[in-house]
N, C-alpha and C positions, 0 to 999 in steps of 0.2 A: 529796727532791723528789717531787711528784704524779706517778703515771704518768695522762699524757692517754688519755681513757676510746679505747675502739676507735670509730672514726665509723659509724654505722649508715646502711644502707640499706634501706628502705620498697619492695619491688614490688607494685607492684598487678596482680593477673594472673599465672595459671597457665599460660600454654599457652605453644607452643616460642621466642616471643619473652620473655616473663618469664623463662622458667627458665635461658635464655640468657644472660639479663643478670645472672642470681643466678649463673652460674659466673663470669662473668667478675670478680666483686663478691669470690667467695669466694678466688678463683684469687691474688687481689691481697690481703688478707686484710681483708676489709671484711665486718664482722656484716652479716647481711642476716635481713630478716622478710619474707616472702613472704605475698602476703594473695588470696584466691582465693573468690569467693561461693559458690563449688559446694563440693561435699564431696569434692571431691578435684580433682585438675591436670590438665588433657591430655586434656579431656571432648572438645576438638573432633578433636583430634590425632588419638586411638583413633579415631574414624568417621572420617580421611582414610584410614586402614589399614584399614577395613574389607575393602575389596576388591583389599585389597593398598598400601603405603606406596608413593607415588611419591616417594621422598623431594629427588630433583632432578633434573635432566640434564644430558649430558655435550656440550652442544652447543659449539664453540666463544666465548668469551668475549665475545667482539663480538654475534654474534646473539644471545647468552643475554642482554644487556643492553637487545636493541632489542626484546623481548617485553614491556617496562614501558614501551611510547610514548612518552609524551609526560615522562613520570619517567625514564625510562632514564640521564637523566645525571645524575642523585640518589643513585639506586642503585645506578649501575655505583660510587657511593660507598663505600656497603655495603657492596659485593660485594667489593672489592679488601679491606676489613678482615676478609671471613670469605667463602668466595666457594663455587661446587658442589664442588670438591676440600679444601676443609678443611672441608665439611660432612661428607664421605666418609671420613676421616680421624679427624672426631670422631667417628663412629658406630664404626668399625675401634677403636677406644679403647676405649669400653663393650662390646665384644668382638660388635659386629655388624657381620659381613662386608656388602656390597653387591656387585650386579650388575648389568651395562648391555644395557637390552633389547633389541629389534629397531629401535623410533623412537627408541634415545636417552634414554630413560626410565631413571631410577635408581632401585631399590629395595631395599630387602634381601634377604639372598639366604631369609630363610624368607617376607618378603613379610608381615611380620607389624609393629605399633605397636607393643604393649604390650610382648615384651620389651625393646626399646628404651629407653620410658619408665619402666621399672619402674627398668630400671641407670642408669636420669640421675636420676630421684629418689633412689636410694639412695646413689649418689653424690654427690646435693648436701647431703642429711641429714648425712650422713661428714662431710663439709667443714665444716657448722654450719650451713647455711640452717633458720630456723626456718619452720616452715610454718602457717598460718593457716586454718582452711577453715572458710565458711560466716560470712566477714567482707567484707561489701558495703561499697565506697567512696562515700561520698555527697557530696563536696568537700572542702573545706577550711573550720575554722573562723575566726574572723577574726586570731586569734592565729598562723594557719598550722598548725596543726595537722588532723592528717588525720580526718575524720568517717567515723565506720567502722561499719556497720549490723550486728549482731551477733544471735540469737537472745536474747540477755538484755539486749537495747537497745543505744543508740548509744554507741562507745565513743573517744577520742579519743585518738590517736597523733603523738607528737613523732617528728621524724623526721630527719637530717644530709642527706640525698637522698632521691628518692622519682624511681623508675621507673614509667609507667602505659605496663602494656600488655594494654591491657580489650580487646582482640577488635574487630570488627566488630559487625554486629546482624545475620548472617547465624546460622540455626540457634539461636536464643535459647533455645530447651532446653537447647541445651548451657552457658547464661554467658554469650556473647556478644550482648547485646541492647540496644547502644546506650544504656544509661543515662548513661551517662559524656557523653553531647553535653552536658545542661543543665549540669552543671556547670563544665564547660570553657567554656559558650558568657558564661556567667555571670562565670566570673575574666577573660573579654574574650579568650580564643584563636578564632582565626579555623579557624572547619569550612565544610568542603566539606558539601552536604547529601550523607546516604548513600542510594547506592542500589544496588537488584541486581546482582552481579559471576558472570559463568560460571554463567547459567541459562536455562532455559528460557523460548522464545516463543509466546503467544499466537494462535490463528487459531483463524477459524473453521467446523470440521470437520461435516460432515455426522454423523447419527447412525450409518449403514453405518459410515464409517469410525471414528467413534472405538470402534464395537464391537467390530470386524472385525480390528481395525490397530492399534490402540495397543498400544505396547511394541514392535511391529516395528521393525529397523534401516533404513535406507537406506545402500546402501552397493556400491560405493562409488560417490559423486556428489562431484561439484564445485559450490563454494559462489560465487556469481557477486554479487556488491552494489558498492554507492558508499562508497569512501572515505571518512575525513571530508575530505580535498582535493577530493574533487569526481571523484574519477576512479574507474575501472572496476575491480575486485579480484576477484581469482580465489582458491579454495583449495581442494584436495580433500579428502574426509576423509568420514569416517562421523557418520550423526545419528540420530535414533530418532523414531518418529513418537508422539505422545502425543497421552491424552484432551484435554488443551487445547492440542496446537497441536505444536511440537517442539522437541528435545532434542539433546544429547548432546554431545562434544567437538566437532567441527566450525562450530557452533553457537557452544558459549562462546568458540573461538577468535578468531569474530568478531561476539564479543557487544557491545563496546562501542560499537562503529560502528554498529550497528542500534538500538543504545538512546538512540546522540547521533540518529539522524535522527526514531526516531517523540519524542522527546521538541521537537525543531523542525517536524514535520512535520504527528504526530499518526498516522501509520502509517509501515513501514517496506516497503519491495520487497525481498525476497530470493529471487533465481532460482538454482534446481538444475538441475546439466546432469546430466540423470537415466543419460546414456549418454555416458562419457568415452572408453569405450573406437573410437568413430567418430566423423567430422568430419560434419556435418550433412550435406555433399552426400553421403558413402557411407551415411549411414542413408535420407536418402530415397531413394533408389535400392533398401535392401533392402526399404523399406516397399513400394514402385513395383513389385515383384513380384505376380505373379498370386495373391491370396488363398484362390482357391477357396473350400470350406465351411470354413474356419477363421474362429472369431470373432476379431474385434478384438483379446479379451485373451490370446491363443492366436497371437495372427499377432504380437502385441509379444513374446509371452516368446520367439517361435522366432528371430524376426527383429532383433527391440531385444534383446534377452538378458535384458528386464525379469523380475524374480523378482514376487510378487506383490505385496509391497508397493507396490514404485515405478510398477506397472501400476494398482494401486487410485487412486495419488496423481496419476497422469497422468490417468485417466477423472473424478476426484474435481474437478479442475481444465482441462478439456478440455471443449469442447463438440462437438456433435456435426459439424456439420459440418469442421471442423477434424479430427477424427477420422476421417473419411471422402475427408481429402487426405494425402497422402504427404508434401510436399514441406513444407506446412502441419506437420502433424504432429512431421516432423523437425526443424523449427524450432521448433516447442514443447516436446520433450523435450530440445532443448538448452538450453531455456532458460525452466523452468517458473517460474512469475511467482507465489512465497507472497506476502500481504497478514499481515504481520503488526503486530498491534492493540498489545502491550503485552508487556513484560517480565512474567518472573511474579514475585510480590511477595519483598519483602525477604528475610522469614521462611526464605521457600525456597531461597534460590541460595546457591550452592558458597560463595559469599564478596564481600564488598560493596566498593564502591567505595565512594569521599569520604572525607570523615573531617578528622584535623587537619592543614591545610594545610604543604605541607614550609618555605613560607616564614615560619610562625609560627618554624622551628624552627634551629637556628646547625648545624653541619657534626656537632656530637657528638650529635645530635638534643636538644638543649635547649631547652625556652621560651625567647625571647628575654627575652620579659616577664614570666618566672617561672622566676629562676636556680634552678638547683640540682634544678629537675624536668624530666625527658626523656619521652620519648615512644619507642613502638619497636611495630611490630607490624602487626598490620590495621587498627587505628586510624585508622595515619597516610595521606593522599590518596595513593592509588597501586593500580593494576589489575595483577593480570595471568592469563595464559589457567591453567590447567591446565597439567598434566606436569611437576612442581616446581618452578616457578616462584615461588608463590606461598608455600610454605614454606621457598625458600630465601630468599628477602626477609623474611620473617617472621625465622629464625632469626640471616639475617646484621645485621640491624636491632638486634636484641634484643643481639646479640655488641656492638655499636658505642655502644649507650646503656649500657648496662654499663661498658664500656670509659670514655665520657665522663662517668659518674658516679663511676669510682672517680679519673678525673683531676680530677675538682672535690672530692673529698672530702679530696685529699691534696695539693692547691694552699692553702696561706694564704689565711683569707680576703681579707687587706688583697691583695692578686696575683690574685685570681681574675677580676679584670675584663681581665688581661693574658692570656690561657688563650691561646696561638696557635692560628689555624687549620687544621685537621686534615687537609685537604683538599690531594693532589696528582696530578701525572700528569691533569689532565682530559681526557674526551672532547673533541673539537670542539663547540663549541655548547655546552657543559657551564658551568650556572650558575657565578659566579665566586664 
């Protein structure tokens, strides 16, 4: 009798939602080719560890789910297949300890990517993943075969499954740059358009200050704007002031909100209460003090506690007479009014929103309309802030398309249209 050949699986994409789905592929014993345009894997990965690997946090289950908004009950999908403690678990495996910071931040305990990546590579080589590099996906030919853009031209791959997990278009230096839309837009999968995720905003800074001031922190200030419901949102946190405009985690936290309103509005309002540590009536009162020969920015640091950034940024945004009332005053530093113009482009930010809509996609992340290929990664439509958040959605995505590729490769085909649904225990509100 024939031995039936091993069923093969096709990833497209190197970073920690592919290599993800190539363990879970080899773990089940399923050939896997991994195909990656750069010359090696983990190009985005290494620069999240630059300044240290956030690799998740330890916040309880429920809140760590309501960090993906309006996706949260898609995810908290994910997450139950592979969640921040079996991310912790699997790194403890490749013999990398983790530790829990002061916010709740998870890292390793050397705070480093690459030895991480180096032991999941070497261990997926072990297992057999064959590795590809410097082979660009360009669709599909009409026969179904995968069109694959190669240094010595275009070269075509049969394939039993096919995993695409081509990144965002954030950082396209690194591989991630959005080519994969035309194609996908092309075999009819419905994309979110992408845009900037966890970056910086726009304004417009006098020359003093962008000289004087860029790169300074802000800190600590409360981040004061409108929901997208319509209501008043508070959060404190630290931001950094830049040559065009400002920065930093407090900022991407509540990046999305400011990007749905200048995108309806055409500008955004976001007001910093530059002095959290007093309620408006006890700061006008300290301001209401007898000044003597102390200048303005000399009576803010003694009296607001202001350091000189957020003194620069209060005179930067203050006019005179208002500066010359207390009570005035203290109503403006609780509540300084930025005019911001625009996200900063694609190219730039930490990681993109849109992508392929989750309802193109069935519970094992599948095309609906293109059995047998999944989806997993920053690709797919879903935000979220900093502080691992966003690589554990990545990583648990990538575990759950793997997973749903090796159940479709070891289902009969005549049965694969009966695959039961994967999906249990929902959230409330949680898609059916």
């Amino acid at each position: 009798m024939t031995q039936a050949a091993t069923p093969r699986l096709a990833i497209i994409g190197g970073g920690p939602a592919g290599l993800m789905a190539a363990e879970q592929a080899i773990d089940a014993g399923v050939a896997v080719d991994l195909y990656d345009a750069m010359g090696s894997v983990g190009r985005k990965f290494l620069l999240a560890g630059k300044g240290g690997l956030n690799l998740t946090h330890a916040e309880p289950f429920a809140s760590f789910v309501g960090r993906y908004r309006e996706r949260q009950g898609e995810i908290a999908h994910w997450l139950r297949a592979f969640d921040a403690d079996a991310l912790r678990a699997w790194a403890r495996a490749l013999g990398v300890e983790t530790f829990t910071g002061s916010s709740g931040r998870v890292f390793p305990v050397d705070l480093k990517a690459a030895p991480l990546l180096r032991g999941w590579v070497r261990r997926l080589r072990a297992g057999g993943v064959a590795f590809h590099m410097h082979h660009r996906w360009l669709g599909w030919q009409d026969d179904g075969a995968l069109r694959l853009a190669t240094a010595d031209g275009e070269r075509a791959v049969q394939a039993d499954a096919v995993v695409l997990a081509l990144g965002g278009a954030s950082w396209p230096q690194l591989g991630s740059d959005g080519a994969w839309v035309a194609p996908l837009r092309q075999a009819g999968v419905d994309i979110a358009p992408l845009q900037p995720a966890n970056c910086g905003f726009e304004l417009a800074w006098s020359e003093h200050l962008r000289r004087r001031f860029a790169g300074a922190p802000l800190k600590p200030v409360v981040a004061i704007w409108t929901g997208r419901d319509g209501g008043t949102q508070t959060r404190q946190g630290e931001c950094v002031l830049s040559e065009y405009g400002i920065e930093g985690s407090l900022v991407y936290a509540i990046g999305a909100d400011l990007r749905e309103q200048i995108a309806a509005h055409g500008t955004a309002t976001l007001r910093l209460d530059l002095v959290p540590g007093h309620t408006q009536a006890v700061l006008a009162d300290r301001l209401a003090a007898p000044r003597g020969k102390h200048s303005i920015g000399d009576w803010l640091r003694r009296r607001a506690g202001l350091d000189p950034a957020r003194c620069a940024l209060a005179f930067e945004l203050t006019d005179k007479a208002t500066l010359a009332d207390p009570s005035a005053l203290a109503a403006r530093l609780k509540a300084l009014p930025l005019q911001l113009r625009a996200p900063r482009p694609l190219a730039e930010a930490i990681s993109t929103a849109g992508g392929v809509r989750l309802e193109a996609l069935d519970d094992a992340l599948m095309l609906r309309h293109r059995p047998g290929v999944f989806c997993a990664g920053e690709m797919l439509d879903w935000e979220a802030p900093t502080g691992g958040y966003l690589l554990t959605a990545c990583f648990a995505s990538g575990a759950l398309a793997g997973r749903g590729a090796v159940d479709w490769l070891k289902t009969p085909p005549d049965r694969r249209g009966r695959i039961p649904l994967m999906r249990a225990n929902r959230l409330p509100g949680e898609p059916g």
